[in-house]
TORKOL-4160 file (C-alpha; in steps of 0.2 Angstrom, whole numbers, padded with zeros to 4 digits, m for minus):
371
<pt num="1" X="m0039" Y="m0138" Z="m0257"/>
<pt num="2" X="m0038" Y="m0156" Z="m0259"/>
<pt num="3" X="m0027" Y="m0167" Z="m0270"/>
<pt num="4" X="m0033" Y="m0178" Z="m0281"/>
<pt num="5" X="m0022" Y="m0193" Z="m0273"/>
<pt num="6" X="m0026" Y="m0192" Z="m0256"/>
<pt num="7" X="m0043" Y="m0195" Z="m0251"/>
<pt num="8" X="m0051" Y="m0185" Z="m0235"/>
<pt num="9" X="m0063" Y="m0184" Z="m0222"/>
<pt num="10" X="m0069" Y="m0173" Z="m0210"/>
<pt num="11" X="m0072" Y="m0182" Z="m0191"/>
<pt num="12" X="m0079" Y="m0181" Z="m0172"/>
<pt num="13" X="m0069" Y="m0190" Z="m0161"/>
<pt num="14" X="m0076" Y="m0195" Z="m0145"/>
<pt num="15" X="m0062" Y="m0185" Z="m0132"/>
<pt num="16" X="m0065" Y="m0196" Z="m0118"/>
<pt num="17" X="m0069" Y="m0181" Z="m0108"/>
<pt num="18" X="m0087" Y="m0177" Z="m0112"/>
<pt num="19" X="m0082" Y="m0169" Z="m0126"/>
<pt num="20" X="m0079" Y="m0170" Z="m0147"/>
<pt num="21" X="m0063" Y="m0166" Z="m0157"/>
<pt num="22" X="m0066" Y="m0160" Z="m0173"/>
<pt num="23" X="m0052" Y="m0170" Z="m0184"/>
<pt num="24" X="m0048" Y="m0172" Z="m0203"/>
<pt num="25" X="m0042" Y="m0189" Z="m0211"/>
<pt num="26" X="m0033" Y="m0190" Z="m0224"/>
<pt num="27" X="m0029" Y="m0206" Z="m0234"/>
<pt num="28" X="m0017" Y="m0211" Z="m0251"/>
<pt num="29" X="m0030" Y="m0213" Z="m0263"/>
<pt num="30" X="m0019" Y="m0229" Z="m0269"/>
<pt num="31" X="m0019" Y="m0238" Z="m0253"/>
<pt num="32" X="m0013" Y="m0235" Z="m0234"/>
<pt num="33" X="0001" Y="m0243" Z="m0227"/>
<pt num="34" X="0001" Y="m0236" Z="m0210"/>
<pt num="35" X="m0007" Y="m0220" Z="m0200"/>
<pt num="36" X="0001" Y="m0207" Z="m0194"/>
<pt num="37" X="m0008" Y="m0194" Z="m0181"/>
<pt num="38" X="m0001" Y="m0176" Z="m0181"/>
<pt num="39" X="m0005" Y="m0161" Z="m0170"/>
<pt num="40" X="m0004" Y="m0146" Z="m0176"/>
<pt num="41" X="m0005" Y="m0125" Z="m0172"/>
<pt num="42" X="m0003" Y="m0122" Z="m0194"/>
<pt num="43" X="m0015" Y="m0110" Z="m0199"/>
<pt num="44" X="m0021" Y="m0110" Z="m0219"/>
<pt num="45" X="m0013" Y="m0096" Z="m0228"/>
<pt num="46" X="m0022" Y="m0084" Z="m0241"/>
<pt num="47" X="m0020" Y="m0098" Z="m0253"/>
<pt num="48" X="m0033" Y="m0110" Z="m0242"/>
<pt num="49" X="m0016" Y="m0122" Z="m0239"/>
<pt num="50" X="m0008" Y="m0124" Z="m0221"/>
<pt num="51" X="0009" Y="m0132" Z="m0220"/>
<pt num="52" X="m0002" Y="m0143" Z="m0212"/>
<pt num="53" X="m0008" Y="m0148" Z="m0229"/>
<pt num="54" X="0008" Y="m0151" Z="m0236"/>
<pt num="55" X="0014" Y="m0161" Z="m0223"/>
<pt num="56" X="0001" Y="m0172" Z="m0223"/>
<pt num="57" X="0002" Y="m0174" Z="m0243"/>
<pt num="58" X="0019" Y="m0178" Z="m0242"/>
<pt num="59" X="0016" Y="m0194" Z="m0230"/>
<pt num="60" X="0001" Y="m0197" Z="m0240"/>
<pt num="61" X="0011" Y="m0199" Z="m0255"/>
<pt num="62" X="0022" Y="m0212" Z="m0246"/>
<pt num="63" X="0008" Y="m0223" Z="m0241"/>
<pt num="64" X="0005" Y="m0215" Z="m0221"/>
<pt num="65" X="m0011" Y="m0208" Z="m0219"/>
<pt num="66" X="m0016" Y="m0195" Z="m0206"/>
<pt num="67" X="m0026" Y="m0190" Z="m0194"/>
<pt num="68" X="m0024" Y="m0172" Z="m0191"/>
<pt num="69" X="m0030" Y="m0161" Z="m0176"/>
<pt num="70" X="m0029" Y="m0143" Z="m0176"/>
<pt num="71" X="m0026" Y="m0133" Z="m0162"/>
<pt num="72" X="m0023" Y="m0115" Z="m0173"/>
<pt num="73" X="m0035" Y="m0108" Z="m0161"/>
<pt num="74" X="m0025" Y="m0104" Z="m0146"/>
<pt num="75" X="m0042" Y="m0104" Z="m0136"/>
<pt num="76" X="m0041" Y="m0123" Z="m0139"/>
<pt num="77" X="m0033" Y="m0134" Z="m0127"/>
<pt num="78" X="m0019" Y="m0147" Z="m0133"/>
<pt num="79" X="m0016" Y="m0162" Z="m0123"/>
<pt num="80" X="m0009" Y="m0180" Z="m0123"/>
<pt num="81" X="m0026" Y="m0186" Z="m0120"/>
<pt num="82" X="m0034" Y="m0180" Z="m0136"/>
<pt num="83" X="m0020" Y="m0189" Z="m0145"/>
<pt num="84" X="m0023" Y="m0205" Z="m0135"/>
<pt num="85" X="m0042" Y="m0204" Z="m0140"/>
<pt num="86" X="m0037" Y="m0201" Z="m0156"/>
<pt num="87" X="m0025" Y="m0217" Z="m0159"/>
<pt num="88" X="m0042" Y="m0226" Z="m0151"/>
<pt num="89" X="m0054" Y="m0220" Z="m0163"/>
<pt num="90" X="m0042" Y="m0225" Z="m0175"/>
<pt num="91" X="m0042" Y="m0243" Z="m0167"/>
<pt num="92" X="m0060" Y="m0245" Z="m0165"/>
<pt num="93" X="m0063" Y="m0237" Z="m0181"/>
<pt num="94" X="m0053" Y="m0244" Z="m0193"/>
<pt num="95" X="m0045" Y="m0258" Z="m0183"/>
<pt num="96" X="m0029" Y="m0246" Z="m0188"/>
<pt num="97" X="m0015" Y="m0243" Z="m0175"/>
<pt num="98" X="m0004" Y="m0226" Z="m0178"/>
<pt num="99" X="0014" Y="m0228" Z="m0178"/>
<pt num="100" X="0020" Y="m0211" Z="m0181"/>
<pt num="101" X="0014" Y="m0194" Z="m0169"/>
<pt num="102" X="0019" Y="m0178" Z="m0179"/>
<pt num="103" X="0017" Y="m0162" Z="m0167"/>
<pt num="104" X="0020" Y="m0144" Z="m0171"/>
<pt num="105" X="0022" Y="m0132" Z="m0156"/>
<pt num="106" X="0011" Y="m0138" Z="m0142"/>
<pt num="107" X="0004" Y="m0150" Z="m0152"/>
<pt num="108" X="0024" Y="m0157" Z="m0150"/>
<pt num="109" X="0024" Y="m0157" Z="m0134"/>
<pt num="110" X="0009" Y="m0166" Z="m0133"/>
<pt num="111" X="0016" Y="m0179" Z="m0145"/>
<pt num="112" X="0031" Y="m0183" Z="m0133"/>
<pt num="113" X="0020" Y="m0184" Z="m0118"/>
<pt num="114" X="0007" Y="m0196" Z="m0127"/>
<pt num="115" X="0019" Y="m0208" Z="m0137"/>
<pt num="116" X="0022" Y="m0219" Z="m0121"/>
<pt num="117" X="0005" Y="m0222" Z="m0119"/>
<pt num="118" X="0003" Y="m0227" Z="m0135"/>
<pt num="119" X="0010" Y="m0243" Z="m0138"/>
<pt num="120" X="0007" Y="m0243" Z="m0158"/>
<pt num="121" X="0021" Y="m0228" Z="m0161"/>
<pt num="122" X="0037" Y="m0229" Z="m0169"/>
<pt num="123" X="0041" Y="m0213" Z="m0172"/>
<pt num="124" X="0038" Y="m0197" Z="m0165"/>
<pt num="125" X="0040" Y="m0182" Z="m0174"/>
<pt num="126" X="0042" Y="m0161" Z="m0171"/>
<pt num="127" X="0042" Y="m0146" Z="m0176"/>
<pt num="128" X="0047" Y="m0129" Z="m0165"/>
<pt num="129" X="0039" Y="m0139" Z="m0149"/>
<pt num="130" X="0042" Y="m0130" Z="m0134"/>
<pt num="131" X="0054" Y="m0139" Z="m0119"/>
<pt num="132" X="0045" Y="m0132" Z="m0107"/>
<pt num="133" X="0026" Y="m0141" Z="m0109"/>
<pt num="134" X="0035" Y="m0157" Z="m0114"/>
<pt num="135" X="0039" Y="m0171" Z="m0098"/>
<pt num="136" X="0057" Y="m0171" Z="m0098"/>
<pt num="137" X="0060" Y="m0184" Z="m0087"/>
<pt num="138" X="0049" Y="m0197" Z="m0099"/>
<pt num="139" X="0062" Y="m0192" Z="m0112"/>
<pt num="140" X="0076" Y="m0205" Z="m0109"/>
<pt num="141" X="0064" Y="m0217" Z="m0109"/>
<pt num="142" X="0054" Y="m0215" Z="m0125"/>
<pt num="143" X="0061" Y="m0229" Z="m0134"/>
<pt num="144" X="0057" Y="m0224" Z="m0151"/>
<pt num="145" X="0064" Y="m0214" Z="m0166"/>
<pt num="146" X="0063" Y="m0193" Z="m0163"/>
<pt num="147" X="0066" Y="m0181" Z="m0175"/>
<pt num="148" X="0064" Y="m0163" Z="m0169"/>
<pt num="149" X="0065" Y="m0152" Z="m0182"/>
<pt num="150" X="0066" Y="m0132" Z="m0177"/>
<pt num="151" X="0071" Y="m0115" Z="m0186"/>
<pt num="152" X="0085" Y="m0107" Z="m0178"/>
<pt num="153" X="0077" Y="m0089" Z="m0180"/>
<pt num="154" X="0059" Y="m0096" Z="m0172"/>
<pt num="155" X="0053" Y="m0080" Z="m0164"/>
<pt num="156" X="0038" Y="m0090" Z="m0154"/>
<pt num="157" X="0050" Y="m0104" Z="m0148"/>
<pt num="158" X="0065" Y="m0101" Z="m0148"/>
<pt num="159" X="0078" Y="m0115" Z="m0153"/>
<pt num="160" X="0086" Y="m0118" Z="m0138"/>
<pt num="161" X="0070" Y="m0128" Z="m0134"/>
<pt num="162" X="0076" Y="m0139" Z="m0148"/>
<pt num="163" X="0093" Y="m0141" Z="m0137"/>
<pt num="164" X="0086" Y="m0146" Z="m0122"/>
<pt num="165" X="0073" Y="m0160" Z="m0130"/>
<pt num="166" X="0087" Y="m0167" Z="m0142"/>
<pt num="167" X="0098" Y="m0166" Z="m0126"/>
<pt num="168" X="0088" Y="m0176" Z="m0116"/>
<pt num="169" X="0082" Y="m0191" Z="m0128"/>
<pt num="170" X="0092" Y="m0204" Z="m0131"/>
<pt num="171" X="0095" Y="m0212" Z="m0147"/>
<pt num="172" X="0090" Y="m0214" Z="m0162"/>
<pt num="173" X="0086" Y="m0195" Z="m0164"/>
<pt num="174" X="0088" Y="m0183" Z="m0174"/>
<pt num="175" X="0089" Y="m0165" Z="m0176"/>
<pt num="176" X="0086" Y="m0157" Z="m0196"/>
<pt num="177" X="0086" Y="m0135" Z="m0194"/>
<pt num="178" X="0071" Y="m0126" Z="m0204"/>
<pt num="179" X="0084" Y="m0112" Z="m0206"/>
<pt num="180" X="0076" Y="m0095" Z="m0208"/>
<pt num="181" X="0060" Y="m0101" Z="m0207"/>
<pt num="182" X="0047" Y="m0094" Z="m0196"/>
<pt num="183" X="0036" Y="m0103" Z="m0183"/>
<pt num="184" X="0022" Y="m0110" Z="m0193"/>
<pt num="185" X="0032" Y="m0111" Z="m0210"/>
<pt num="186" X="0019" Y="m0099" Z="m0219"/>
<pt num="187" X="0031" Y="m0101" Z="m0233"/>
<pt num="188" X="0028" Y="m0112" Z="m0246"/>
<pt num="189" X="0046" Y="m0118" Z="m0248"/>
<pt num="190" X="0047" Y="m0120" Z="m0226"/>
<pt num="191" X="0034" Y="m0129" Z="m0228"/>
<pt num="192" X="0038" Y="m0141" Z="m0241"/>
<pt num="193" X="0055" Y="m0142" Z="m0237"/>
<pt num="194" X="0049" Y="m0148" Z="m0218"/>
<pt num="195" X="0036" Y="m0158" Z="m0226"/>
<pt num="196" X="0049" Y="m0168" Z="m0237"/>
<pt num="197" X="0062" Y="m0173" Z="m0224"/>
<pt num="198" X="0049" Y="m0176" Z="m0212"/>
<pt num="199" X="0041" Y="m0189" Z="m0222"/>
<pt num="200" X="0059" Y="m0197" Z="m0231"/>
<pt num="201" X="0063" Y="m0198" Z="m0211"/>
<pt num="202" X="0048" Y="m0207" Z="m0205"/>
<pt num="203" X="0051" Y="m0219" Z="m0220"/>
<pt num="204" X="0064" Y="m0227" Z="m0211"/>
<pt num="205" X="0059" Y="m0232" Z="m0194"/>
<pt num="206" X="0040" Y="m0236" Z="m0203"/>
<pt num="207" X="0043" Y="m0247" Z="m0216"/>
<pt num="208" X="0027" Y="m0241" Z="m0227"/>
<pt num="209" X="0034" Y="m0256" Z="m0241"/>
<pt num="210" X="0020" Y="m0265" Z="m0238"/>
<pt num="211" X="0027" Y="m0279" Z="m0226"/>
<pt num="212" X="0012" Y="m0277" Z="m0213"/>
<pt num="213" X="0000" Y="m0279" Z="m0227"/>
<pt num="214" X="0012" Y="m0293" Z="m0233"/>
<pt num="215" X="0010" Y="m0301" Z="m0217"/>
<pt num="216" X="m0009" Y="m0302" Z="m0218"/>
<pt num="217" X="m0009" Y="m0307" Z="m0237"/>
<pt num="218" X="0003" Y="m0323" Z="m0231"/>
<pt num="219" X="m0013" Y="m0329" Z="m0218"/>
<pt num="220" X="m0022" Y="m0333" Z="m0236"/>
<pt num="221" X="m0022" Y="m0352" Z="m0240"/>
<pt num="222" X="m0010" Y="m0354" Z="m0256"/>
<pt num="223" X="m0019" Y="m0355" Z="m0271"/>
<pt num="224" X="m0035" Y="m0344" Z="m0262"/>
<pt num="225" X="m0038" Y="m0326" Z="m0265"/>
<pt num="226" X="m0044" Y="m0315" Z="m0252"/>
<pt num="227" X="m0053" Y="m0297" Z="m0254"/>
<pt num="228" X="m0058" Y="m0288" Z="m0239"/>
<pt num="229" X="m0067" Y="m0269" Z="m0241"/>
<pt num="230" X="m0059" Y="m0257" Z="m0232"/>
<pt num="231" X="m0065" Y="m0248" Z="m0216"/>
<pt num="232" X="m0076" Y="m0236" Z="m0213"/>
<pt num="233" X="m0087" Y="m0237" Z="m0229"/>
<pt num="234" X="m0104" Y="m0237" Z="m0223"/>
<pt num="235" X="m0111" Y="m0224" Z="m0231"/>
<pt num="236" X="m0097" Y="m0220" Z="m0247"/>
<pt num="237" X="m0084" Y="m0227" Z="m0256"/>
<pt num="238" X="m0079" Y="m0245" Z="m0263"/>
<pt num="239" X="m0061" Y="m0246" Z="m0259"/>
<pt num="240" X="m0055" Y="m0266" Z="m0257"/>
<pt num="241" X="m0041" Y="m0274" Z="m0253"/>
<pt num="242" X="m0033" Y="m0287" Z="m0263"/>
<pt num="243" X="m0023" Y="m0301" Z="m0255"/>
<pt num="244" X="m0014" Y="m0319" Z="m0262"/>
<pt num="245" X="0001" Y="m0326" Z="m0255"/>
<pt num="246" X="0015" Y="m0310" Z="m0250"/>
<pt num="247" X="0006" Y="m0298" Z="m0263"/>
<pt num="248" X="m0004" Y="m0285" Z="m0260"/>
<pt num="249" X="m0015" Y="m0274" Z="m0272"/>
<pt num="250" X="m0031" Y="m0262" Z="m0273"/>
<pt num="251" X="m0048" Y="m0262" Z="m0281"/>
<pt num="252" X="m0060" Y="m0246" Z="m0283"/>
<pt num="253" X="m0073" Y="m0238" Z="m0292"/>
<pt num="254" X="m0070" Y="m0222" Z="m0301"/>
<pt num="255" X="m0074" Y="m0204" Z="m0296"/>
<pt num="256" X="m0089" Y="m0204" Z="m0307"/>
<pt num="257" X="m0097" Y="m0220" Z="m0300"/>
<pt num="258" X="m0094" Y="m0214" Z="m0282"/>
<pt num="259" X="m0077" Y="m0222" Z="m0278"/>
<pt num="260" X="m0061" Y="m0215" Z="m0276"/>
<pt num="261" X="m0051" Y="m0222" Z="m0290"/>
<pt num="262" X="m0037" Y="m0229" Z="m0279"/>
<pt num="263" X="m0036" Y="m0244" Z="m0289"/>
<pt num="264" X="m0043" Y="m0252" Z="m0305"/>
<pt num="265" X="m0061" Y="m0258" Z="m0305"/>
<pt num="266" X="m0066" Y="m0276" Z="m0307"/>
<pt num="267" X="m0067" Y="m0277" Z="m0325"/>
<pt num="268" X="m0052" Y="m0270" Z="m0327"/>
<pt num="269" X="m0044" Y="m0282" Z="m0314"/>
<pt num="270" X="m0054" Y="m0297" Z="m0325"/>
<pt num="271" X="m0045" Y="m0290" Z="m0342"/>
<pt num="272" X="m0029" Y="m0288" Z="m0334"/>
<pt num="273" X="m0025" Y="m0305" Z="m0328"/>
<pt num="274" X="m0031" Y="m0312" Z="m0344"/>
<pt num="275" X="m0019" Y="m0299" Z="m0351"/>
<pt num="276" X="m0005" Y="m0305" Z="m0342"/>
<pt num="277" X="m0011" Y="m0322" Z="m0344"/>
<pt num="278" X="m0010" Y="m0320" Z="m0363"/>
<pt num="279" X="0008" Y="m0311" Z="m0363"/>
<pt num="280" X="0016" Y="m0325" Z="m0350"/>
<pt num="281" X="0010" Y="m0338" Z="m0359"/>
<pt num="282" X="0018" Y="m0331" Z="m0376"/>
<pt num="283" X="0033" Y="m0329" Z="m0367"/>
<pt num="284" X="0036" Y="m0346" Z="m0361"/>
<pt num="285" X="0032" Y="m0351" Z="m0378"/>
<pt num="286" X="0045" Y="m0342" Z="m0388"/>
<pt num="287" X="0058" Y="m0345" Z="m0373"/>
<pt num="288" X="0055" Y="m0365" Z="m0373"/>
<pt num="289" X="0058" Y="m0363" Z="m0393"/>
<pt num="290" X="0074" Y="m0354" Z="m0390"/>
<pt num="291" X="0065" Y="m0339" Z="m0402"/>
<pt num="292" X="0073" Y="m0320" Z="m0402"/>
<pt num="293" X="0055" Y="m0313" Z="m0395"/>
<pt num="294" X="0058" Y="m0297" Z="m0388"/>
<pt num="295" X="0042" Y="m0289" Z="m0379"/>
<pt num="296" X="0025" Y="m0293" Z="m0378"/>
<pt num="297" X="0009" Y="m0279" Z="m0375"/>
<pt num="298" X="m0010" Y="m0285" Z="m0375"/>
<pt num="299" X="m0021" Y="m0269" Z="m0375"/>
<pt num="300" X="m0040" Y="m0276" Z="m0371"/>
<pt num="301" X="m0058" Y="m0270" Z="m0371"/>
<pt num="302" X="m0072" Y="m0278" Z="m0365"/>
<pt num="303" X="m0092" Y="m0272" Z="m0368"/>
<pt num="304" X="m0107" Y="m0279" Z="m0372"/>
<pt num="305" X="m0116" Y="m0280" Z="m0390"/>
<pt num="306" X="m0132" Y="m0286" Z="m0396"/>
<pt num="307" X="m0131" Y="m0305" Z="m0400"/>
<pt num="308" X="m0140" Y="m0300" Z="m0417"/>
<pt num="309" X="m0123" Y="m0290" Z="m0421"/>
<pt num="310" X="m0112" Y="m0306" Z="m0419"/>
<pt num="311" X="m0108" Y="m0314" Z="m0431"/>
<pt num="312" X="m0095" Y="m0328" Z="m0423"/>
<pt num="313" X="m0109" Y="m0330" Z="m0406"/>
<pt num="314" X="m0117" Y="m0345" Z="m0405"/>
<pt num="315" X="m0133" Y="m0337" Z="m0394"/>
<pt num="316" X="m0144" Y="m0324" Z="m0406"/>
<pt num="317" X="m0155" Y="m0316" Z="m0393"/>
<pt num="318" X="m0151" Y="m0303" Z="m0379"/>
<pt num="319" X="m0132" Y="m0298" Z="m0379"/>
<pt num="320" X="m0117" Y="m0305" Z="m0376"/>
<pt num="321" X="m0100" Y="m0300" Z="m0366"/>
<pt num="322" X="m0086" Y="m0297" Z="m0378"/>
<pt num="323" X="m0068" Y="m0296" Z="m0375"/>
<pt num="324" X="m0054" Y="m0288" Z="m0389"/>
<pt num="325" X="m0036" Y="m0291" Z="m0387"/>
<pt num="326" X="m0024" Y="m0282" Z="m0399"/>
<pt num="327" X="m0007" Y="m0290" Z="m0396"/>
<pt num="328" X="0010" Y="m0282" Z="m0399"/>
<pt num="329" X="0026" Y="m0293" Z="m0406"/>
<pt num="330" X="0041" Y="m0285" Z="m0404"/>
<pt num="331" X="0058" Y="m0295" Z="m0411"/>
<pt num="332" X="0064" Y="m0290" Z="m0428"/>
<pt num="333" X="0074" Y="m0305" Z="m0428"/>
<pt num="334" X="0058" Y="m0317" Z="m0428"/>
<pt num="335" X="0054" Y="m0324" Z="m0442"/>
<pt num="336" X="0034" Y="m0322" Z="m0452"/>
<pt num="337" X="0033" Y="m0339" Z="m0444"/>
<pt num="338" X="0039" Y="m0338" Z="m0428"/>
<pt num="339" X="0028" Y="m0323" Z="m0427"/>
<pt num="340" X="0013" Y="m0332" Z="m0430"/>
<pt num="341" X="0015" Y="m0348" Z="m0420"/>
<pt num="342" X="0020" Y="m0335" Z="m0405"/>
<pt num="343" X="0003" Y="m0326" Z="m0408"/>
<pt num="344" X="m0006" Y="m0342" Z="m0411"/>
<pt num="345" X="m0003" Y="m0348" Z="m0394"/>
<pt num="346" X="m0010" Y="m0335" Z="m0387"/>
<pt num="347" X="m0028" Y="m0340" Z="m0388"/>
<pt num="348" X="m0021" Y="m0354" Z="m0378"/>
<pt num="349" X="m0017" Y="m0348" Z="m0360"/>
<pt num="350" X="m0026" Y="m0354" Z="m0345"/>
<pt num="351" X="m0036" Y="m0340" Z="m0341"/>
<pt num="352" X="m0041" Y="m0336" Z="m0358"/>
<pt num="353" X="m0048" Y="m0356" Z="m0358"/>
<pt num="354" X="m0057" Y="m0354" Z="m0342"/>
<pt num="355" X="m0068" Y="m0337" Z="m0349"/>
<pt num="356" X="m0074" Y="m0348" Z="m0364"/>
<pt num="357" X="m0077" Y="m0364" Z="m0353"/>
<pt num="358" X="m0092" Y="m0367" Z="m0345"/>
<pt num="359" X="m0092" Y="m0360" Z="m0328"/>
<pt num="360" X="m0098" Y="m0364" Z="m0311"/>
<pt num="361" X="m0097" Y="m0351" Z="m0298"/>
<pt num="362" X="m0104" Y="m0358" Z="m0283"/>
<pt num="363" X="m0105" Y="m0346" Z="m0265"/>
<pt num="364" X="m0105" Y="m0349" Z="m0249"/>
<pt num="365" X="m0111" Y="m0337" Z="m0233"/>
<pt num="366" X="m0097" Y="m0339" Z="m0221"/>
<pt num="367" X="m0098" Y="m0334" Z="m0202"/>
<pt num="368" X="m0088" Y="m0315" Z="m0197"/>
<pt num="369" X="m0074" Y="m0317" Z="m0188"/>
<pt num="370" X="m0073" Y="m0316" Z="m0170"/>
<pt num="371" X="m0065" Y="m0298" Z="m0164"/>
């Protein structure tokens, strides 16, 4: 089962060893901030959702995306290593370093054990990990935020692993209990309930606010805008990124066209700045004139007609973009006047004189950067 807000695919990771993991990413439909990678023992339930699932959903929806690696088949060997080649593929992939490591059960003891070897993590999370396939003695010196969360009634490993771990880290940790819950949270409210402070935890010591991507959006030259497609779209998907000065925002194709919807296309992005072009420039209007305006909304269209069909074109043949604003007023205090010179200057904003000037759009092919 997939939610419609988090995007996902299905992988093979090179192990290292000869070998392939089988691995599922999942990604915020609306934009990553950072990666996570979790190991997991969490089976699907008769409902075709694992806690596994909602775990991941829950940090999806605060902007982490994850790559997961299941280990439900006890035939299946967990170890550091395949973490280590996961957070590689991750780096040679999607030039994306994980900072959290999520474990359940082995797949925590193998988080602990791989954290210090990579150097990305911030934060290492687990669930009902065993003391006893962890390295105890790398404890004190793993130098990043834990959590260990575990169910004091766990019939497969028993809480008193939790004590040992928590015992031997050294701060900043953390210990949350699952209550009566059992090993692999089969119930839906263990499993959200985990899910929930999990991800609220990791929000802490991640920051998913967006500086990192703010960071990259400062490298743009002031008054220059940069949109760089997202990794790992070579055969699917259109997802951009959207960068000027400290801001950072999305661009996409819908569903239907073959995108993910994860931010608005680039029509809409062209109507929406002559939008807010058009409502800013009202504002300062009736704000320089001292006027009592109270809001300002600018609904827009744009399709194309016959130039036959319109009337106010100068060209008659072929057909021509048109663009329809419908502009809210709101102040009942303005009077028939004010309301009309506010409106009138709408037509005057920059961008909206830019879309009927001529325009030169002139590109350039510039060399790849180096990596």
């Amino acid at each position: 089962m997939q939610s419609i807000d988090v995007v996902r695919q299905h992988l093979e990771l090179d192990s290292g060893r000869g070998t392939t993991l089988a691995a599922v990413l999942e990604q915020p439909a609306y934009g990553t901030y950072c990666y996570a990678l979790f190991a997991h023992c969490l089976s699907a339930t008769a409902d075709d959702e694992s806690a596994a699932d909602r775990i991941s959903r829950a940090l999806c929806r605060r902007g982490i995306a994850v790559l997961r690696l299941d280990y439900s088949d006890e035939a299946v060997t967990c170890n550091a290593d395949d973490l280590v080649a996961a957070a590689r593929h991750l780096e040679q992939r999607l030039a994306a370093a994980p900072r959290l490591l999520v474990g359940h059960s082995r797949g925590g003891a193998a988080a602990l054990v791989a954290a210090a070897r990579i150097d990305s993590v911030k934060a290492v999370a687990t669930i009902g990990a065993p003391s006893d396939q962890a390295d105890l003695t790398a404890l004190p010196k793993l130098r990043r935020a834990l959590l260990l969360l575990h169910a004091p009634r766990d019939q497969v490993v028993g809480v008193d692993h939790a004590r040992i771990l928590f015992e031997r880290a050294k701060h900043p940790k953390s210990f949350v209990s699952l209550d009566d819950a059992d090993h692999v949270l089969s119930r839906h409210d263990d499993a959200e309930y985990a899910a929930t402070v999990l991800a609220a935890w990791a929000s802490r010591f991640l920051d998913p606010s967006g500086d990192e991507a703010r960071n990259k959006a400062a490298d743009v030259p002031e008054g220059q805008v940069r949109v760089q497609e997202q990794p790992g779209q070579r055969e699917q998907g259109y997802r951009n990124t959207l960068l000027a000065r400290t801001h950072v925002s999305s661009a996409d194709e819908p569903l239907a066209a073959g995108g993910h919807d994860s931010g608005m296309t680039p029509y809409e992005l062209l109507l929406a700045g002559l939008g807010a072009c058009t409502s800013m420039t009202m504002r300062m209007y009736a704000r320089r004139k001292g006027w009592p305006l109270d809001g300002v909304t600018v609904d827009l269209r744009h399709h194309r007609v016959h130039a036959a069909d319109c009337d106010d074109c100068s060209s008659s043949e072929g057909k021509v973009d048109v663009i329809e604003k419908r502009i809210v007023i709101e102040g009942p205090e303005l009077s028939d006047e004010q309301r009309e010179r506010i409106y009138g200057i709408a037509a005057r904003c920059p961008v909206h004189r830019t879309l009927e000037n001529e325009i030169k759009i002139r590109s350039a092919l510039a060399a790849a950067p180096v990596k």
